[in-house]
C-alpha positions in Angstrom: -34.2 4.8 2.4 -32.0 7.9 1.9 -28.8 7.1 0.6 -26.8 8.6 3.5 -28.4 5.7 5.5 -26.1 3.1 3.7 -23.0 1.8 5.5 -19.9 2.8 4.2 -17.1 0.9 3.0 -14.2 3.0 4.3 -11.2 3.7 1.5 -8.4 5.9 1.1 -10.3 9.2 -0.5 -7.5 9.6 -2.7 -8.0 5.8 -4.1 -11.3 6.8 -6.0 -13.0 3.6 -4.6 -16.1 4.5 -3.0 -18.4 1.5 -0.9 -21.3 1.1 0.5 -23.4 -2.0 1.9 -26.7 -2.1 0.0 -29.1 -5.2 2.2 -28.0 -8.5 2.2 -31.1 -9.5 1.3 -31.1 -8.3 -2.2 -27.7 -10.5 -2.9 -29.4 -13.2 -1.6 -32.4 -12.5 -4.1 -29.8 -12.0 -6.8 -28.3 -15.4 -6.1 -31.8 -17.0 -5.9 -32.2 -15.3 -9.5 -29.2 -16.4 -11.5 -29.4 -20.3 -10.1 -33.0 -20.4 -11.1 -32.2 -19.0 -14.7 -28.8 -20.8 -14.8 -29.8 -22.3 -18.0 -29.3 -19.0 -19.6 -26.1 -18.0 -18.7 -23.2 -18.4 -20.7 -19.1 -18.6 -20.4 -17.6 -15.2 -19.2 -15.8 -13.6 -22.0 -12.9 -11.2 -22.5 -13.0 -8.0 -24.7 -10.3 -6.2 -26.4 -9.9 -3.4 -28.5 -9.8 -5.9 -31.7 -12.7 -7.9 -30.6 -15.7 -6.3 -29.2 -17.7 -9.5 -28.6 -14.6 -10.9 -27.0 -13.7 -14.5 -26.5 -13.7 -17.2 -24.0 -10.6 -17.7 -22.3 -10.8 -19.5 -18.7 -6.8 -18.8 -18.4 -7.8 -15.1 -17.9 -11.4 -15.2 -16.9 -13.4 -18.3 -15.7 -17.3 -17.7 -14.9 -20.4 -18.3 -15.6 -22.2 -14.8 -16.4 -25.8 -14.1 -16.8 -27.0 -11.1 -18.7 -29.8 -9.1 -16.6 -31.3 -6.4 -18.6 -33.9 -3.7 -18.3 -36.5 -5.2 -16.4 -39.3 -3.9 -14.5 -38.2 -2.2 -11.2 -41.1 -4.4 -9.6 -38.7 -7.1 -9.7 -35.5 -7.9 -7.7 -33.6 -6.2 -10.7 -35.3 -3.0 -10.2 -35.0 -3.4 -6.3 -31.2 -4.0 -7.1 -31.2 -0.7 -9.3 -32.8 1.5 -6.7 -30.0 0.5 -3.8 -27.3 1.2 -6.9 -28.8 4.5 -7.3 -28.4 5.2 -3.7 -25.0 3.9 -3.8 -24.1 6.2 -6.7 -25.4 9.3 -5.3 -23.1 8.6 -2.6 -20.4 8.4 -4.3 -20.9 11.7 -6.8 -21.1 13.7 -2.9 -17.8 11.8 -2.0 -16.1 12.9 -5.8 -18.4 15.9 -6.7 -16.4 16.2 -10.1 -17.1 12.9 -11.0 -20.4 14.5 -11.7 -19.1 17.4 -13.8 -19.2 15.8 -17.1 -21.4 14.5 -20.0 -24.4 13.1 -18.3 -24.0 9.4 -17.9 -26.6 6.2 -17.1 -26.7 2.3 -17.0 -26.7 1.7 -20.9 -25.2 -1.4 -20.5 -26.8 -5.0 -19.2 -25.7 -5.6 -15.5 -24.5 -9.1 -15.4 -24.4 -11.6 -12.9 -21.3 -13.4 -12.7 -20.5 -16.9 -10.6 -17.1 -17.8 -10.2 -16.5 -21.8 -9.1 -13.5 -22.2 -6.6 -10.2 -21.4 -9.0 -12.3 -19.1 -11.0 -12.1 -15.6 -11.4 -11.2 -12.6 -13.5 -7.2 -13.7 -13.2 -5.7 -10.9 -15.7 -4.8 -7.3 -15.1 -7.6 -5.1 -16.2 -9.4 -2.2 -16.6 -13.2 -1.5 -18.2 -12.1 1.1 -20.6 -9.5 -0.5 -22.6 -10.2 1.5 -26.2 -13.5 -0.8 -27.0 -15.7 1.1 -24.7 -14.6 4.7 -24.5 -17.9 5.4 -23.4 -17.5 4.0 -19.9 -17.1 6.5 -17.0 -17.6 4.1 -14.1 -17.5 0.6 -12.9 -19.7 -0.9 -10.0 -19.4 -4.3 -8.3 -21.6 -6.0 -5.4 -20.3 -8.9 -3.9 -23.3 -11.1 -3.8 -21.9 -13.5 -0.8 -19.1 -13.3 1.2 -16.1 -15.0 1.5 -12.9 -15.3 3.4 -10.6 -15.0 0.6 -12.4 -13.1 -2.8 -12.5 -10.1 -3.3 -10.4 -7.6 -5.6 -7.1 -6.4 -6.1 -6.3 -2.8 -7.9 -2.9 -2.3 -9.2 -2.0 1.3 -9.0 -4.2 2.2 -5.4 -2.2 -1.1 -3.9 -5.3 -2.1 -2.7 -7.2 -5.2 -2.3 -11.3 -5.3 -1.1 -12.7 -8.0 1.0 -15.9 -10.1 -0.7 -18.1 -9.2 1.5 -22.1 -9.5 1.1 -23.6 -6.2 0.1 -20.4 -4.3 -0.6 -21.1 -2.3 -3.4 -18.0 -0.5 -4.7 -17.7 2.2 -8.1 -14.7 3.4 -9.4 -13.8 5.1 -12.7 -13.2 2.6 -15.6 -9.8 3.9 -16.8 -6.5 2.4 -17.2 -5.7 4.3 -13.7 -7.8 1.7 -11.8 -6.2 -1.8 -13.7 -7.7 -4.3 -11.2 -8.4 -8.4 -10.7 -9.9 -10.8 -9.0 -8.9 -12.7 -6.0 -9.3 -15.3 -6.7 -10.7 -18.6 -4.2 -9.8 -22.1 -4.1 -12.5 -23.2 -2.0 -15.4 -20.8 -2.6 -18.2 -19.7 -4.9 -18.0 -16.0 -5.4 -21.0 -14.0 -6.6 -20.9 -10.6 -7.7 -23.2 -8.2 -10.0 -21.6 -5.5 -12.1 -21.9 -3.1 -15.3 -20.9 0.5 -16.0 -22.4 4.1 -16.1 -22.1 5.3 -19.3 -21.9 8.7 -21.4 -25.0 9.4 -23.0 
């Protein structure tokens, strides 16, 4: 698949949110994946710039996360990494000069993360807050979707819709402070991690 043939997620160009739909038969896969290996996952945690390993807190972020890694790409994890990839090169065509500095990669585990109904990632943030400078840009797929779940960013007044497939990057920085929405009702789903500076 070329990556031109992915949906796109419309957003104001000058937001610096880009989305596209990668098939919502990988989330689905993704799902299948973390509730099989649930028994490995462990409370979400929340980093600072004094604490790299960070610490619960379920009054600022309530989940269930489960560390991926660097498996084969003969798995769904690779299949997940090869829509990313295409979802990525869409994005450095959208923002060319996102592409005009250090070269940059997934050094980072992707995590899945399941949020029960009132969980979520409730506090203002962004994913380069001093404790990991090396961070140039975020991604997110919303695994399944739902009717209210999705994500809020501060500055870009702007809130995305959970739904299934919607892959979204943005740059990490304080520019793009963002948080969940967080559902009442609903498990939310999503995979995420960061491309990196080499």
């Amino acid at each position: 698949m070329d990556s031109k043939e992915l949906k796109e997620k419309k957003f104001p160009n000058n937001s610096f949110i880009g989305g596209w739909y990668i098939p919502k038969e990988v989330c689905e896969e993704l799902i299948d994946y973390f509730e099989y290996n649930k028994k490995y996952s462990y409370e979400g945690k929340v980093s600072n710039e004094k604490d790299f390993n960070g610490q619960v807190d379920k009054s600022v972020k309530d989940s269930s996360d489960l560390t991926l890694g660097f498996q084969n790409f003969d798995n769904i994890v690779g299949v997940y990494r090869k829509h990313l990839q295409q979802v990525l090169l869409n994005y450095l065509n959208k923002y060319t000069y996102a592409n005009r500095v250090t070269p940059f990669d997934i050094k980072e585990n992707i995590v899945l993360q399941k949020y029960k109904p009132n969980g979520g990632f409730k506090q203002w943030h962004c994913e380069n807050n001093g404790s990991a400078q090396f961070r140039h840009l975020v991604f997110m797929t919303y695994l399944n979707s739902l009717k209210n779940g999705g994500t809020e960013f501060y500055y870009q007044d702007l809130k995305t819709d959970a739904e299934i497939g919607l892959t979204i990057i943005w740059p990490s920085a304080w520019t793009h402070m963002h948080r969940g929405v967080v559902s009442d009702s609903e498990v939310k789903y999503i995979a995420t991690g960061w491309y990196s500076f080499l």
